[in-house]
N, C-alpha and C positions, 0 to 999 in steps of 0.2 A: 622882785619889785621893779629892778630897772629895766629888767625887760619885758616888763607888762608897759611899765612909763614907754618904752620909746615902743613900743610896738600899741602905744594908742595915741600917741604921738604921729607914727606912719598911718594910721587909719585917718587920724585927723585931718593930716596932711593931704591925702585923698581927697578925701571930705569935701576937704575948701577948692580943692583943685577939679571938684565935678567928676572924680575918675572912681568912684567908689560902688556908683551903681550901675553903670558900664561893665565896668570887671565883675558883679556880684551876677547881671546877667550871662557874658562871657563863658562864668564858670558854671550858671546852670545850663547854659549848651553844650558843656563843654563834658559836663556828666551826663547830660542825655543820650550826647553822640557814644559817649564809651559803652552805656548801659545798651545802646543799638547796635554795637558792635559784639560784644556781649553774648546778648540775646541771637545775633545771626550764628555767633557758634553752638551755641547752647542747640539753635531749632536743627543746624547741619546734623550736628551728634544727635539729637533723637531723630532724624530723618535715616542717619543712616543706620539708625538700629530698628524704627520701622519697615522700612521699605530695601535694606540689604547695604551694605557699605562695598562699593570698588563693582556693584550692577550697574551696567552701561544700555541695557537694551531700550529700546524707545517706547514700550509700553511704561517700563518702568520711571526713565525719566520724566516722562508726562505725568504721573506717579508726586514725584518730586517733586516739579515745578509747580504743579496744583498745592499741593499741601504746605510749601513753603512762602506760595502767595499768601494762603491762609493764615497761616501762622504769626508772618511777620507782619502782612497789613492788621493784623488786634495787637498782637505785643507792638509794635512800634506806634502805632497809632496812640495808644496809650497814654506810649514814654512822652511823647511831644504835644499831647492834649495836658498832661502834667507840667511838664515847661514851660508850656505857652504859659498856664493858668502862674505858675511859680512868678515867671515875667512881668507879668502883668500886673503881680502882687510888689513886684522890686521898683518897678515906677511907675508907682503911686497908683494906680487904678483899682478902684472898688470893685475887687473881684464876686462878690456877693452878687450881686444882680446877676453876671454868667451864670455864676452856679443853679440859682434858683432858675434863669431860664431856660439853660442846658437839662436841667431835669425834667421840666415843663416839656421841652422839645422831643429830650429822650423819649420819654416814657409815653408822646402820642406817638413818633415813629414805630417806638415798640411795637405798641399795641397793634396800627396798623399794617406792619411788617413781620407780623408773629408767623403769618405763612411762606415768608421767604428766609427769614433765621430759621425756621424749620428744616427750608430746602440746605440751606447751608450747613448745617450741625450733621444731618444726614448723609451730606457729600463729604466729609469729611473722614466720615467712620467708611463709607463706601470704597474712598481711595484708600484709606488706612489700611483697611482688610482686604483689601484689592479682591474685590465681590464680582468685578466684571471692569475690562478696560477695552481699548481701541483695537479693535479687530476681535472680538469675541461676537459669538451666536447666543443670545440671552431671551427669555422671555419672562417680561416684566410685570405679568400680570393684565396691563393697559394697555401694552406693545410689545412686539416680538420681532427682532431682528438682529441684523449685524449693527455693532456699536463704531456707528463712527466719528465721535467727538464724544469728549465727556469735560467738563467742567465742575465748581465746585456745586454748582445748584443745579446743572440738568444735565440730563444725556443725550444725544438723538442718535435716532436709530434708524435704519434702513431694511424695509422687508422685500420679499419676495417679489411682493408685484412694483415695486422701486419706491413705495411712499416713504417719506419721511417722515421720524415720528418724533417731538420733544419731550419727553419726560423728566418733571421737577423729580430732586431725591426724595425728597418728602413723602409723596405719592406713591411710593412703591415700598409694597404690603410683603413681598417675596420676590425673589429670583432662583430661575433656572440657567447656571449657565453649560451651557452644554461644550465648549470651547476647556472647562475645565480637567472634563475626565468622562469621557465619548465612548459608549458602548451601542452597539447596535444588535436587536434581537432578531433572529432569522426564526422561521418559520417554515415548517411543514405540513401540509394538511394530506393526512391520507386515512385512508379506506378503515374502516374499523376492522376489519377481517386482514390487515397488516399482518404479517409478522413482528413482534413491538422489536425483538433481540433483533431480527435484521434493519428493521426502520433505525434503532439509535447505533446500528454500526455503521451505516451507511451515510446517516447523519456527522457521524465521525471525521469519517472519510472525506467528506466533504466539503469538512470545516478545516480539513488539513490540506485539499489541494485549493483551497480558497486561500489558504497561509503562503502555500507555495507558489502563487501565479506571480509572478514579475510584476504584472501591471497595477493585482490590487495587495501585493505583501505590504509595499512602504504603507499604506493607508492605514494598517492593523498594527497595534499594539503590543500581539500578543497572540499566541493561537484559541481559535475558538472553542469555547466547551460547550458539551453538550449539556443541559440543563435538564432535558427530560420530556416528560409527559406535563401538558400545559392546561390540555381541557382537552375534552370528553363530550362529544355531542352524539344526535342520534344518528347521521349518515359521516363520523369523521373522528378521528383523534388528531391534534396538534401537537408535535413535536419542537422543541423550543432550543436554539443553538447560540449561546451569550458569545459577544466576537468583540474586543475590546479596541475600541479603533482610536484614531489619533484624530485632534477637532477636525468639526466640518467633515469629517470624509465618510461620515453614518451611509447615505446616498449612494455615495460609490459601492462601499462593500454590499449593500444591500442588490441594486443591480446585478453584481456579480454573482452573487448566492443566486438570484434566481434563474440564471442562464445555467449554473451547475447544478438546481435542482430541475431545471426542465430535462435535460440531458440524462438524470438520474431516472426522471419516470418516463423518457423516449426508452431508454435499457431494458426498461420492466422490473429494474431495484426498486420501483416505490410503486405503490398503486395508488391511483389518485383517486379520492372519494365520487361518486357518481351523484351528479344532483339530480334530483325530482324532476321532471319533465310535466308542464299542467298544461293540460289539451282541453280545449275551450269550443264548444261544441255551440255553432249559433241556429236557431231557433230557424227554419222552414216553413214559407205559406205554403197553403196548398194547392199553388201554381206551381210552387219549384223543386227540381228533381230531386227527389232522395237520394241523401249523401251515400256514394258507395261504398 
């Protein structure tokens, strides 16, 4: 009892001296700033059990940095929208009017920002599952190119003939990123009257000194397999050789196949299909000399 007496005595004291709702503010700063602090460990440690703990590479830090702008401007925004409101409750202001206009505010913003919290929620899972980052070859359905910027709401992208393209996360129904795991299919087209056992040794062969060329091994993965017989037409069969390449470099190994498949039918190892030749025979008056 006498220490409830002088410790409402010290509150008293306070009280009279104006220092009561000062420190009662003080101390909800003083919990919000801890709870902020907090919370930045909290997002660090799921950051680095999402996106890898002691990863340094610049894809991935971009990775980070996105996801933790994320994170902490809603949790902290929060913490200090709580605060304020607490604050404002400690002197004296009729917080009730906030509330109901805050809602009123909220929920038109919502409404009319429902396509950009989209793009956001979206971009979130994107970096999360790290679906496609800066320097990837992706095709998004709407755009297809190299990813040279991403953010939490859009990406842009850069194609072939140099345009730029911006796509919200939202808006993308699928991704192909080819930057992930790059295979590139070779092809043969020869003669039906082939030998099939020499075409797929020879195919073999070929996918092995394509392995072994200096200029295009680092590009490849892995040695090429032969895959088979692909289709069947009536002047041709296609032969199909799988070559597991490293990003971007599909292009190269493909060029290079074809120079060691021209080479194979200059030998006479491959017959190449004969295409139809259609001779077009044009109609003569009978001024002009019959065709010879």
């Amino acid at each position: 009892m006498l220490v409830a007496a002088e410790e409402a005595e010290w509150v008293q004291w306070l009280d009279e001296m104006h220092l009561l709702t000062p420190l009662r503010v003080a101390l909800v700063v003083l919990v919000a700033w801890l709870v902020v602090v907090v919370l930045n460990r909290v997002i660090k440690h799921l950051l680095d059990h999402i996106v890898g703990r002691g990863v340094t590479q610049p894809r991935t830090e971009a990775r980070r940095r996105a996801l933790a702008s994320a994170l902490r401007g809603a949790l902290v925004g929060v913490v200090w929208a709580m605060a304020t409101l607490t604050i404002l409750s400690e002197v004296g202001i009729n917080i009730g009017a906030f509330v109901v206009t805050a809602t009123v505010v909220g929920g038109a913003v919502a409404f009319g920002a429902q396509t950009m919290v989209r793009d956001l929620i979206a971009g979130f899972f994107v970096l999360a599952e790290d679906q496609y980052g800066v320097g990837d070859e992706v095709d998004l359905g709407l755009a297809s190119g190299s990813v040279e910027k991403i953010t939490l709401r859009s990406v842009r992208l850069r194609d072939g003939e140099g345009k730029v393209w911006f796509v919200p996360h939202g808006n993308v129904q699928r991704v192909a990123n080819s930057s992930k795991a790059s295979a590139a299919w070779l092809d043969l087209h020869l003669d039906r009257s082939s030998d099939l056992d020499q075409a797929l040794a020879v195919a073999g062969r070929l996918g092995t000194e394509l392995h072994d060329d200096p200029a295009v091994g680092p590009s490849l993965a892995g040695v090429p397999v032969v895959v088979g017989v692909t289709d069947v037409r009536d002047d041709r069969i296609v032969v199909r050789v799988k070559a597991p390449t490293l990003p971007n470099e599909g292009d190269a190994v493909r060029r290079a196949w074809r120079v060691l498949a021209l080479a194979a039918f200059s030998r006479g190892e491959l017959i190449a299909p004969i295409t139809p030749t259609t001779v077009v025979h044009l109609a003569h008056g009978p001024d002009d000399p019959a065709p010879g």
